[in-house]
N, C-alpha and C positions, 0 to 999 in steps of 0.2 A: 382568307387572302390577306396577306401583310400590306400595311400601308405601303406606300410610295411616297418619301418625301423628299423636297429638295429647297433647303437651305437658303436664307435671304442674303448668303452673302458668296452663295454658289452657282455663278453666272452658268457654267455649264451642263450642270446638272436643270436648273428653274428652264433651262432653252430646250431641251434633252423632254419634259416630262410637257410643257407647253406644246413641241411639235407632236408628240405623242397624242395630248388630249386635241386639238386642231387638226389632226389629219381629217379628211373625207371618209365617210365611211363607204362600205360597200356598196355596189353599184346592185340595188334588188333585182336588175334582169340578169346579172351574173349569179346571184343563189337559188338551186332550189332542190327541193325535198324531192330525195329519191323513193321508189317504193321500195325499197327492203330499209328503209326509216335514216339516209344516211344523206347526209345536205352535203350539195356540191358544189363548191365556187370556183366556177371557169375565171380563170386570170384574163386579165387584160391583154397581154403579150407575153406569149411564150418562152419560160424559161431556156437556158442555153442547153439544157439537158432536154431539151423538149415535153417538159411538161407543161399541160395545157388546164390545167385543172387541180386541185387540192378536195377531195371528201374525207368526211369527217363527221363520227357520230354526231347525232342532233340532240344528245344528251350531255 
């Protein structure tokens, strides 16, 4: 995985990678391990296309 970096003299990129590592992480009553091995994260509010969920290998 390539580094990530951002520059002591590049305000918007240092704001860019701070919100990035300070976000909240997932809420664990929104994940959980499917039986056929596939983890589920029900979103918070429904996208506009009406998805209510994202699964995603556990590997």
């Amino acid at each position: 995985m390539p580094a990530t970096r951002a520059g002591g003299l590049n305000a918007a990129a240092r704001e860019a990678l701070l919100r990035y590592v300070l976000r909240p992480p997932s809420a664990q009553e929104r994940v959980a391990l499917q039986e056929d091995g596939l983890v589920r994260l029900s979103l918070e509010r429904a996208f506009a296309d009406g998805t209510v969920a994202v699964v995603a290998t556990g590997t």
